[in-house]
FIKE-807501 format. One record per residue: residue number from 0; chain; x, y, z of N, C-alpha, C in turn. Coordinates in steps of 0.2 Angstrom, whole numbers, always signed. Example, Ala and Ser with C-alpha at 12.3 -4.5 7.8 and 13.67 -1.06 7.14 Angstrom:
2
n, chain, neast, nnorth, nup, caeast, canorth, caup, ceast, cnorth, cup
0, A, +66, -28, +39, +62, -22, +39, +66, -16, +39;
1, A, +64, -11, +35, +68, -5, +36, +64, +0, +39;
end
This chain:
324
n, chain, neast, nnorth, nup, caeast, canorth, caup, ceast, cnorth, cup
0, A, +4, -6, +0, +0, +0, +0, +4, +6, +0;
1, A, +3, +12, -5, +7, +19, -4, +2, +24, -4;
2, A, +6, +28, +0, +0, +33, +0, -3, +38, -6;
3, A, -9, +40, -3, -13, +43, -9, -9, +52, -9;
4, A, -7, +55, -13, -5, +61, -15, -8, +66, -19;
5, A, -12, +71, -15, -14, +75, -20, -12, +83, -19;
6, A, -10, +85, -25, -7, +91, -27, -11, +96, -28;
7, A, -11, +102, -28, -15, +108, -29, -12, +115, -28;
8, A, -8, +113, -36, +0, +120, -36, -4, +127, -37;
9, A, +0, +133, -36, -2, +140, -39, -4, +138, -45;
10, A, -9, +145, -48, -11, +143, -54, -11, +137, -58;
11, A, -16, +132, -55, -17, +126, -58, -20, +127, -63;
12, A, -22, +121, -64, -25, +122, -73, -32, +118, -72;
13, A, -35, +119, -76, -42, +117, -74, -42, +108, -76;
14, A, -38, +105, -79, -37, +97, -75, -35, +96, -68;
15, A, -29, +100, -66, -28, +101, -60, -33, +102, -53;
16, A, -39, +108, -55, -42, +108, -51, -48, +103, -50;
17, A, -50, +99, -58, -56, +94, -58, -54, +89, -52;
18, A, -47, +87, -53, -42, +83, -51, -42, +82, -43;
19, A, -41, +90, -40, -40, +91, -34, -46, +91, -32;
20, A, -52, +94, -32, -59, +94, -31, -64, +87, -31;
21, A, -60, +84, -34, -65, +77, -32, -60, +72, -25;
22, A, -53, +71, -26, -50, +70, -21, -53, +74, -14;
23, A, -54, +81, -15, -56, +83, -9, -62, +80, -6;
24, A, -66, +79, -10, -73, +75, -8, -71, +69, -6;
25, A, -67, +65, -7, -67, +57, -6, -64, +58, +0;
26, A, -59, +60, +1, -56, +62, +7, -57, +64, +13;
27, A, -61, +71, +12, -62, +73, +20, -70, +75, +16;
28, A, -73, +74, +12, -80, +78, +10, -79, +82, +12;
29, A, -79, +88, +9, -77, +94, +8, -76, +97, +2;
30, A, -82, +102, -1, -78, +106, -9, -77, +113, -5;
31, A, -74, +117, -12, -74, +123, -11, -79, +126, -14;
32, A, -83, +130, -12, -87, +136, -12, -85, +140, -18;
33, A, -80, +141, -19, -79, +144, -27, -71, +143, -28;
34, A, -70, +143, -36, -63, +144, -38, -57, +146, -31;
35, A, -52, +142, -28, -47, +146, -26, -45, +153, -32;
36, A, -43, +157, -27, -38, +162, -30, -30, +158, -33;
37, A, -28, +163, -38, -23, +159, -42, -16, +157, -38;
38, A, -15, +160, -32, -9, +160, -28, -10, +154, -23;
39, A, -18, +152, -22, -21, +146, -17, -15, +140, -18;
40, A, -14, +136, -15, -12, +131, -15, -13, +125, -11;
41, A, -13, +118, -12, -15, +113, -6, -10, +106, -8;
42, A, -8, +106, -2, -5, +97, -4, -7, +92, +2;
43, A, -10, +87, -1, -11, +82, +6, -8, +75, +4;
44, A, -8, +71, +9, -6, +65, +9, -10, +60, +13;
45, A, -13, +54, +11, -15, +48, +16, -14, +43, +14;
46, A, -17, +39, +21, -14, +33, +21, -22, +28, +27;
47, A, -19, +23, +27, -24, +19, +30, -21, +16, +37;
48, A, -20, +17, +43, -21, +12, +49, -26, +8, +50;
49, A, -25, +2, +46, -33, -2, +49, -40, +1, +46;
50, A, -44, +4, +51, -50, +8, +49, -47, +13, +49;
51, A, -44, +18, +52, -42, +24, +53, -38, +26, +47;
52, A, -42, +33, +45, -39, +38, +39, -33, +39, +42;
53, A, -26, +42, +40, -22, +46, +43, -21, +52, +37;
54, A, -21, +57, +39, -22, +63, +33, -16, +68, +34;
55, A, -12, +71, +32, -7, +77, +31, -10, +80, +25;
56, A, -11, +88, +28, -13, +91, +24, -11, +98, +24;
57, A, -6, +102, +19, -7, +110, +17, -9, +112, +14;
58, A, -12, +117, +16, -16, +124, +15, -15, +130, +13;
59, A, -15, +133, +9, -15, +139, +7, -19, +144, +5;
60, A, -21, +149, +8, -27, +153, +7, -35, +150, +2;
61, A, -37, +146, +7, -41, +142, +3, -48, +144, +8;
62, A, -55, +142, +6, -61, +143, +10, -62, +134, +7;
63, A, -66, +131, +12, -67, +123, +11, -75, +124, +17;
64, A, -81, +119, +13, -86, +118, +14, -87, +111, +16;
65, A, -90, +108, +20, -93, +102, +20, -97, +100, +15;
66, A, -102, +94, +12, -104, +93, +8, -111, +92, +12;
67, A, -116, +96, +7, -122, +94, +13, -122, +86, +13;
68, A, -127, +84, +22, -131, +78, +22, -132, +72, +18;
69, A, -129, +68, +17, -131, +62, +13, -127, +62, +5;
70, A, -123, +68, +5, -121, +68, -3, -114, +65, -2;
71, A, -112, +62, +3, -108, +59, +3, -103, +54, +8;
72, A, -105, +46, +8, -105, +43, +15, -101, +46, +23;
73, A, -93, +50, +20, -91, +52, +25, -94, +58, +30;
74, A, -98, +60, +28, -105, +65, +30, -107, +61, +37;
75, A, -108, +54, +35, -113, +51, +39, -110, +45, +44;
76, A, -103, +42, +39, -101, +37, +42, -95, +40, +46;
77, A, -90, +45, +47, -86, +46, +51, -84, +52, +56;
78, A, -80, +51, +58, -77, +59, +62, -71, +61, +62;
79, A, -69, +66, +64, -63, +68, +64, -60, +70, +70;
80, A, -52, +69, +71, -49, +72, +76, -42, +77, +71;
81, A, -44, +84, +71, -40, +86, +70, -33, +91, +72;
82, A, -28, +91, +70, -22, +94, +74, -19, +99, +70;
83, A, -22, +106, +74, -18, +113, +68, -9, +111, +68;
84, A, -5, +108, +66, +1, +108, +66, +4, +115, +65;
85, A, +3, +119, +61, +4, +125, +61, +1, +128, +55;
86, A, +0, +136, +57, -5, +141, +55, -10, +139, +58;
87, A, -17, +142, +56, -24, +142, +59, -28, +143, +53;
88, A, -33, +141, +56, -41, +140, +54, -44, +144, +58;
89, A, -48, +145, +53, -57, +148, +58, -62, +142, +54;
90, A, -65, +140, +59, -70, +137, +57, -76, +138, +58;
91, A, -81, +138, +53, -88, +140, +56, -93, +135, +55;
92, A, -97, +134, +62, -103, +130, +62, -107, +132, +66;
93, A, -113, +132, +63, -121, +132, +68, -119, +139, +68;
94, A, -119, +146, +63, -120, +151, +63, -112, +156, +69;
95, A, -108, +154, +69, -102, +152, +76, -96, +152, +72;
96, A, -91, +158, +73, -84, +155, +71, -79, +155, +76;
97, A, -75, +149, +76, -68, +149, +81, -64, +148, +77;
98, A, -57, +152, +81, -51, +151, +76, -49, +148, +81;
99, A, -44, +142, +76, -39, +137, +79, -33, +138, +78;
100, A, -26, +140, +84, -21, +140, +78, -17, +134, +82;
101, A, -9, +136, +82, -6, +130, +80, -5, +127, +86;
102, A, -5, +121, +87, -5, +116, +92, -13, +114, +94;
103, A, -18, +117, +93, -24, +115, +93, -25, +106, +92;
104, A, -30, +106, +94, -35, +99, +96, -42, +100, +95;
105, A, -43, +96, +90, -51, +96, +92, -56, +90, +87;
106, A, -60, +90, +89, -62, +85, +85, -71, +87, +83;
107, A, -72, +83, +78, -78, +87, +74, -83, +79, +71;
108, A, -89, +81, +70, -93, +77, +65, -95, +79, +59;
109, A, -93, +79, +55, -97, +80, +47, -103, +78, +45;
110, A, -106, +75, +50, -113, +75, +47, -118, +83, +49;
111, A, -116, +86, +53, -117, +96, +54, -113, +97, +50;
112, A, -113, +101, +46, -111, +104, +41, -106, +112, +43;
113, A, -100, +111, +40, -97, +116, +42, -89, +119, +38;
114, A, -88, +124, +40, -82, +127, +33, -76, +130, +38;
115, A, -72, +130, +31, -64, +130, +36, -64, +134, +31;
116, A, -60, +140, +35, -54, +146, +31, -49, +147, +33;
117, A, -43, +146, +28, -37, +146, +30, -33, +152, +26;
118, A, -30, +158, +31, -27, +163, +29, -20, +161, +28;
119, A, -14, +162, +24, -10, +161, +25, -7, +153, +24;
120, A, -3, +150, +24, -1, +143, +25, -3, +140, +33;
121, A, -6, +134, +32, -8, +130, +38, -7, +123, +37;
122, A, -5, +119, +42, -3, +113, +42, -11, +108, +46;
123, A, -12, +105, +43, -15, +98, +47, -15, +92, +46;
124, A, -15, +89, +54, -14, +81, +52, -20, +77, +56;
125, A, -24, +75, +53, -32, +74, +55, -32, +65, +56;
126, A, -36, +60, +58, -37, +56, +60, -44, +55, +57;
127, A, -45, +52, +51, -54, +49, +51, -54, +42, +54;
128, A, -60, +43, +57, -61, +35, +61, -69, +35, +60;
129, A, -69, +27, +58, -76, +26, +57, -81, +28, +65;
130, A, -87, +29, +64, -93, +29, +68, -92, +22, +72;
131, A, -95, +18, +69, -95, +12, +69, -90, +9, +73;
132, A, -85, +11, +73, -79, +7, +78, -79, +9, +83;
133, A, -79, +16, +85, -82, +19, +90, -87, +16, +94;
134, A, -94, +15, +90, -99, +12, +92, -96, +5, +97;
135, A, -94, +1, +93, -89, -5, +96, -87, -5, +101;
136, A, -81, +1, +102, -80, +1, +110, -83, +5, +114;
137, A, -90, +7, +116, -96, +7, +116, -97, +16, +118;
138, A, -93, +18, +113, -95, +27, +114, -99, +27, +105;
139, A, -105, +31, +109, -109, +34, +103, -108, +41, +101;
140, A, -106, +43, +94, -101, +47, +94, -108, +53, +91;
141, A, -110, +57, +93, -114, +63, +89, -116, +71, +92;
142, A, -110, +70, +90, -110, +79, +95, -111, +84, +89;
143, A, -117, +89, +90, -118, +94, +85, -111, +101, +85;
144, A, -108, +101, +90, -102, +105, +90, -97, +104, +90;
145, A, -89, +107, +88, -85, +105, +88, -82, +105, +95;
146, A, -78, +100, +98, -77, +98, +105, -70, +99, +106;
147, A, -68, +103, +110, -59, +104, +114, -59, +101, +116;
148, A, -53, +96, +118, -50, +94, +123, -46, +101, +127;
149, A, -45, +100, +133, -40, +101, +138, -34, +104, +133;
150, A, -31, +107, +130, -24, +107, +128, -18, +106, +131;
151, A, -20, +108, +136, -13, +109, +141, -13, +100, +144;
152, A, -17, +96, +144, -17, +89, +147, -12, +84, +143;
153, A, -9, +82, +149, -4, +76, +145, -6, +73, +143;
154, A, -12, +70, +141, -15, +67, +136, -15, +71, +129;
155, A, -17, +75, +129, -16, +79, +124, -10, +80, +119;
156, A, -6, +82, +125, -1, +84, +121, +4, +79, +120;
157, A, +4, +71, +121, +7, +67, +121, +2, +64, +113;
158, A, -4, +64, +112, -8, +62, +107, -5, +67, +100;
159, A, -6, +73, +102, -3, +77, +96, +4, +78, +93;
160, A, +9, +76, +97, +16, +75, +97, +16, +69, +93;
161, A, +14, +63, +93, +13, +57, +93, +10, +57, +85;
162, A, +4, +60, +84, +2, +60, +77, +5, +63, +70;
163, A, +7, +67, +74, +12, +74, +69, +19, +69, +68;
164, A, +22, +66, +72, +27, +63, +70, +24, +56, +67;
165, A, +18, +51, +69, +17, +46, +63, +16, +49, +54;
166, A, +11, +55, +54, +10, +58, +48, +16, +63, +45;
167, A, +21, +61, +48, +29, +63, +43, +30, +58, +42;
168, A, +29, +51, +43, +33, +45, +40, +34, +45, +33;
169, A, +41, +43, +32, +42, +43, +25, +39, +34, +22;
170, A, +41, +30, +25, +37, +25, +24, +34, +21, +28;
171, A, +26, +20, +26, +20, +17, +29, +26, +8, +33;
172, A, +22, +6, +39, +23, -1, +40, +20, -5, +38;
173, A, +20, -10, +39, +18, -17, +36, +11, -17, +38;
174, A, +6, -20, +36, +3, -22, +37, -4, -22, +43;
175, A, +1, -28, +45, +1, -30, +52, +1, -24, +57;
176, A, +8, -20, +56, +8, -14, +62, +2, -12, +61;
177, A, +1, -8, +55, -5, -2, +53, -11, -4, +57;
178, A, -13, -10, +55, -20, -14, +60, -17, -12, +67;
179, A, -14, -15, +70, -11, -13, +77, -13, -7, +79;
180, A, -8, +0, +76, -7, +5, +75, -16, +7, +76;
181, A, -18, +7, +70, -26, +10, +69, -31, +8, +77;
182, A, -30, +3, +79, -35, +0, +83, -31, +4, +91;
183, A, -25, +5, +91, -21, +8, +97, -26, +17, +96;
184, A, -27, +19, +88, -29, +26, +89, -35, +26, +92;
185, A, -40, +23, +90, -45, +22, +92, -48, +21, +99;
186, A, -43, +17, +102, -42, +17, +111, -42, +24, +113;
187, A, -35, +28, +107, -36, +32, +112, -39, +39, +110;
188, A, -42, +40, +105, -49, +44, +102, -55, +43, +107;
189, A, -57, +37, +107, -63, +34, +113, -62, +37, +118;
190, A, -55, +34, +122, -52, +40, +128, -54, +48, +130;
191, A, -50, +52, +125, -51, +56, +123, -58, +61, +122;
192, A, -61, +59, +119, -70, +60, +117, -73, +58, +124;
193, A, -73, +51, +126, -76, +53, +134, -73, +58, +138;
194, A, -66, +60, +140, -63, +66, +143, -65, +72, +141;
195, A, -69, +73, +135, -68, +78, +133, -75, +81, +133;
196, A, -81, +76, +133, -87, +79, +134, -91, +79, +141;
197, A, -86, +77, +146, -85, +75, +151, -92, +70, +153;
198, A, -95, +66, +148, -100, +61, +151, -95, +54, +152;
199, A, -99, +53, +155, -99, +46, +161, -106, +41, +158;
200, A, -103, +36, +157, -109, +30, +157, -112, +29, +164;
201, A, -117, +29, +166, -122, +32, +172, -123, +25, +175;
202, A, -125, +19, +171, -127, +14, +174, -119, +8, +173;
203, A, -120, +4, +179, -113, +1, +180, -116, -6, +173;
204, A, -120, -9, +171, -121, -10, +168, -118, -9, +159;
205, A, -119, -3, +157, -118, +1, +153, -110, -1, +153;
206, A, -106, +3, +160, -99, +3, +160, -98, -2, +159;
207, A, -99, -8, +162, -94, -16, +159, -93, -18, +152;
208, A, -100, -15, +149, -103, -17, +142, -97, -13, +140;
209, A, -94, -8, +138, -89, -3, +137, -83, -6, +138;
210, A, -81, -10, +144, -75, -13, +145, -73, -16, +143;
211, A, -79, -22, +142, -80, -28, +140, -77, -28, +131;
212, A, -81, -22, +128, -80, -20, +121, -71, -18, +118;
213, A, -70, -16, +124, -61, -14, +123, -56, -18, +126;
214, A, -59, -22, +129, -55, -30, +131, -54, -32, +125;
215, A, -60, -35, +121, -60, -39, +115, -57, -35, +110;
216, A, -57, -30, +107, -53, -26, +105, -46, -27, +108;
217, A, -44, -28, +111, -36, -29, +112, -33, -35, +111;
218, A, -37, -39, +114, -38, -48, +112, -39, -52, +108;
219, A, -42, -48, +100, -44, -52, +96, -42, -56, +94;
220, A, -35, -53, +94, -30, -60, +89, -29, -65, +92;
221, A, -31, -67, +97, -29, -72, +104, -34, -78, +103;
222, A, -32, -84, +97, -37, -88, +95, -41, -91, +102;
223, A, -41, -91, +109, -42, -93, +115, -45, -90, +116;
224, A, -47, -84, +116, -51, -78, +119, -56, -84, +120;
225, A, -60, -81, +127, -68, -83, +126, -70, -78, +131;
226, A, -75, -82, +135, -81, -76, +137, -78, -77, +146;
227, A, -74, -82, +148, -72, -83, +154, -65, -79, +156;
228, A, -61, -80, +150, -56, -75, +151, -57, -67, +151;
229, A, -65, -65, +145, -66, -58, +147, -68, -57, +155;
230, A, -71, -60, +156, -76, -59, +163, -70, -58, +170;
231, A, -63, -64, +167, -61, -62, +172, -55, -58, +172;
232, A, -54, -54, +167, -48, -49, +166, -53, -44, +168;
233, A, -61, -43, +169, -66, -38, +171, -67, -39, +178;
234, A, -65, -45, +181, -67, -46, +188, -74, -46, +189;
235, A, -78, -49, +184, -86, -51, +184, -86, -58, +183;
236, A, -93, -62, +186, -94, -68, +182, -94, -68, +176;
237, A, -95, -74, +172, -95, -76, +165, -104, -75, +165;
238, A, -107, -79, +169, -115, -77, +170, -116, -69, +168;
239, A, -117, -67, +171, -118, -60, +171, -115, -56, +164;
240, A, -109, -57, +163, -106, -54, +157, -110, -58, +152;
241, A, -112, -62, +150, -115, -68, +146, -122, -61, +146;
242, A, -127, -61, +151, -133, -59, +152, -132, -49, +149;
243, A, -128, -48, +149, -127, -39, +148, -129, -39, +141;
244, A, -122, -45, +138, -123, -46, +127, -130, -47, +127;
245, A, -133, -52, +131, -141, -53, +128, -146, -50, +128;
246, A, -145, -45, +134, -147, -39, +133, -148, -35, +126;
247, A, -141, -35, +123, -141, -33, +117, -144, -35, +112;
248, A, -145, -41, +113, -148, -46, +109, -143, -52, +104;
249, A, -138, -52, +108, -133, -57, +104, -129, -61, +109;
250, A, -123, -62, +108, -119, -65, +112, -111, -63, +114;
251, A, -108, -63, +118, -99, -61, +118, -97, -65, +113;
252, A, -97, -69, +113, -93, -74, +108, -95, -70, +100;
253, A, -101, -70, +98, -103, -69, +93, -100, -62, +91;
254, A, -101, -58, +96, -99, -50, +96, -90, -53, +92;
255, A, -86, -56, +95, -81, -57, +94, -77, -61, +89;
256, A, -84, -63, +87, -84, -65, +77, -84, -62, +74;
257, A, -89, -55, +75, -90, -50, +70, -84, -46, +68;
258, A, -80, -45, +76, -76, -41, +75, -69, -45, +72;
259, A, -68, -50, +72, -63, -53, +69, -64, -54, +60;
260, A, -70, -55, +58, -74, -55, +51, -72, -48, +50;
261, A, -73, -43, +53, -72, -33, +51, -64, -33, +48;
262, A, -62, -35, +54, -53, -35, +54, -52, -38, +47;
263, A, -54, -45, +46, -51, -48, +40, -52, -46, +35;
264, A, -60, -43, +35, -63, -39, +28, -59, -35, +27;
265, A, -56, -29, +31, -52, -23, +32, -46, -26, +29;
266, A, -42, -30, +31, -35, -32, +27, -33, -34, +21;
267, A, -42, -40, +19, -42, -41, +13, -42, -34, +7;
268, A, -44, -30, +9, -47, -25, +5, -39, -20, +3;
269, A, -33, -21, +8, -26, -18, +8, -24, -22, +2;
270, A, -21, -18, -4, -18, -17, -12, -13, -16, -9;
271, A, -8, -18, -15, -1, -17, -17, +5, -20, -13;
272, A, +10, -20, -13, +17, -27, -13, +16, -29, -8;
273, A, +11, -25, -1, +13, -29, +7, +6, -33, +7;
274, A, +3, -34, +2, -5, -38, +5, -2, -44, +7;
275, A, -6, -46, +12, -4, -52, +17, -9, -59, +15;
276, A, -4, -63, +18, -6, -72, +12, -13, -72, +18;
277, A, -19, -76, +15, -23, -78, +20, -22, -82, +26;
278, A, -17, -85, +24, -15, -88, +31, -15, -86, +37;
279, A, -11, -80, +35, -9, -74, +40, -14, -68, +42;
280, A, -18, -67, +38, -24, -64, +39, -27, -69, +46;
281, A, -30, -74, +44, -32, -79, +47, -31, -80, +55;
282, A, -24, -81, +57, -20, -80, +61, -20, -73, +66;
283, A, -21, -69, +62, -21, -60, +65, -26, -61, +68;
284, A, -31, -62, +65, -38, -60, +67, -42, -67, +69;
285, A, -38, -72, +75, -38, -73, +81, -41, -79, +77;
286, A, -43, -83, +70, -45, -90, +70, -39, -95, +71;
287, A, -44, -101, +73, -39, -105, +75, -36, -109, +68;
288, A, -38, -109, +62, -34, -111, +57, -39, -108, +51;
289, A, -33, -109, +45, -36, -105, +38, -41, -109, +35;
290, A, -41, -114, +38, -48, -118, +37, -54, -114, +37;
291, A, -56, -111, +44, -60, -111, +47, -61, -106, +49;
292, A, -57, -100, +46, -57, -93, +43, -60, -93, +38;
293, A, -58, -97, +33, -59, -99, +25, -67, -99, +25;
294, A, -70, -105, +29, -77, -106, +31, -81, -102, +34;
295, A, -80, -97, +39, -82, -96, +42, -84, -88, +38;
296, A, -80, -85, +34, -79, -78, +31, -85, -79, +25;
297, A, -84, -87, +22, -89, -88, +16, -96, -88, +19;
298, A, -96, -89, +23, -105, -92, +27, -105, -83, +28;
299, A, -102, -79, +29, -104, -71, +33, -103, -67, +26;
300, A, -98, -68, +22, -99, -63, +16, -102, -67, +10;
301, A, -102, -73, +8, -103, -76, +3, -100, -77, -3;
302, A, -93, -77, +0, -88, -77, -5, -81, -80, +0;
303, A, -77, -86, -5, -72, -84, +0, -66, -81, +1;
304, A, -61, -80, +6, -58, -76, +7, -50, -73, -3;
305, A, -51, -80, -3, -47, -80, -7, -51, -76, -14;
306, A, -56, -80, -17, -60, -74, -21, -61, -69, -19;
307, A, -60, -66, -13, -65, -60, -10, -56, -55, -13;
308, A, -52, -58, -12, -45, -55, -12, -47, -53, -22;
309, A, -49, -57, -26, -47, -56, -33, -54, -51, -33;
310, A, -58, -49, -31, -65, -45, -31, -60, -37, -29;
311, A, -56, -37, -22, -53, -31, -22, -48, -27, -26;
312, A, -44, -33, -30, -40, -32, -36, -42, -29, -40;
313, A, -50, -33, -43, -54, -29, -48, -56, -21, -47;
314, A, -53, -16, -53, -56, -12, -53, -65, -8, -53;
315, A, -69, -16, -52, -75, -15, -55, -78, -13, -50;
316, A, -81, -5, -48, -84, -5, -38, -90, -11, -38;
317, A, -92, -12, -45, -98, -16, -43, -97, -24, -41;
318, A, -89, -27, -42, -88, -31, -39, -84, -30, -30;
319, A, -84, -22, -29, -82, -22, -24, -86, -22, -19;
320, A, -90, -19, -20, -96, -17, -17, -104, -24, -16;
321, A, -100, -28, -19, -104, -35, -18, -105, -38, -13;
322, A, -98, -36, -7, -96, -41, -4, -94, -35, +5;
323, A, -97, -29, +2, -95, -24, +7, -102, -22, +10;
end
């Protein structure tokens, strides 16, 4: 996998800007409002951790809109954690403008709708993390405002030192890390977003389910995981923990299928020299043998791993999206 590269020189040329402006949509959902001016400039770079976008992005005298509602998935299915690395933003939402400048934190929803203006040269290096993984380690993520953290909190300032030195890397890691790597941001995004809005899960109920959800998440690969080892790294019974999932209406175990089935779909879907043999997939994502990966992946997507690998190949979205 290399990362994606898009440019947006002075005086670009009108391929340049078709070019740059659909990229800006796939990316962060975002056009511009009208033509940059001819001296505007933008370069970004991403990459993939696992689920997790990693973005590096400059700015030049630009104005940047969000996409309305439903015109475009990331609208709906993600969020952001952004870092001013340097220069500033003003951002406007909900009739409201803050300017953010450099060493900023914040993090946002795209599904409210909102615009960035940047004077001068600005640096950023933003995190997209799906909703849905979120959801998984049991924070519900839909804030209509943009949320501060603390800046001055070692947490903080250990996460944004941290992301700014991953997003200079000259070359991506293997595979394997990047899944690591993604699943580590997301621990600490979760963290972070409950510190930041300062809510609390109210019933103890609620909090184990939360725990329970970031246990597994740590342990997936561990073909022995089961519902006894969760309950007692939690210091609950297996009873109990068993009765919270059914609550939900499913099972630990089951939850822990799903998530191992997400991960392998995620890997399979990784192009270019480092894609990983199924075996190894298989192994990662905690089953007990490529058998039983193989079978178990086919009965959940309807295809097996291996085909599902020559589907991702295909440049057809309709055979990619067959199986997503």
């Amino acid at each position: 996998m290399t990362p994606t590269i898009v440019e947006y020189p002075a005086h670009a040329s009108p391929e340049q800007r078709e070019k740059w402006k659909l990229e800006l949509e796939n990316l962060y959902g975002l056009t511009c409002p009208s033509d940059p001016e001819e001296h505007s400039a933008a370069w970004s770079k991403s990459w993939y951790a696992g689920q997790v976008g990693v973005l590096d992005s400059r700015v030049k005298d630009q104005t940047r809109v969000s996409l309305p509602p439903g015109k475009h998935p990331i609208s709906e299915d993600s969020m952001f954690v952004v870092i001013i690395a340097s220069g500033s933003v003003v951002i406007s939402q909900h009739g409201e403008e803050r300017t953010f400048t450099a060493g900023s934190v914040l993090t946002l929803d795209p599904a409210w709708s909102y615009g960035g203006r940047f004077v001068g040269s600005t640096r950023l290096v933003a995190l997209r993390l799906p909703k849905l993984a979120l959801k998984a380690r049991g924070y519900i993520y839909g804030s209509r405002r943009i949320m501060v953290p603390e800046q001055s909190s070692s947490d903080v300032t250990l996460l944004r030192e941290m992301l700014i030195s991953i997003a200079e890397s000259r070359e991506l890691p293997s595979p394997q890390f990047r899944e690591k790597l993604g699943e580590q941001m997301l621990d600490m995004t979760e963290a972070l977003l409950q510190n930041t809005t300062g809510s609390a899960v109210s019933r103890r109920s609620d909090l184990i389910l939360v725990r329970a959800k970031a246990t597994i998440a740590r342990h997936l690969g561990d073909s022995r995981l089961n519902l006894e080892q969760i309950a007692a790294e939690l210091r609950i019974s297996a009873n109990y923990l068993a009765r919270l999932f059914r609550m939900e209406g499913g099972t630990a175990m089951r939850y822990v299928l799903e998530k191992r089935l997400e991960r392998a779909h995620s890997l399979l879907k990784q192009s270019g020299r480092h894609r990983m043999q199924i075996q190894e997939i298989a192994y990662l994502c905690g089953f007990e043998s490529p058998s039983h990966f193989s079978r178990t992946f086919k009965q959940h997507f309807g295809v097996s791993p291996r085909d599902a690998t020559a589907l991702y190949a295909t440049p057809s979205t309709q055979s990619l999206n067959s199986i997503t």
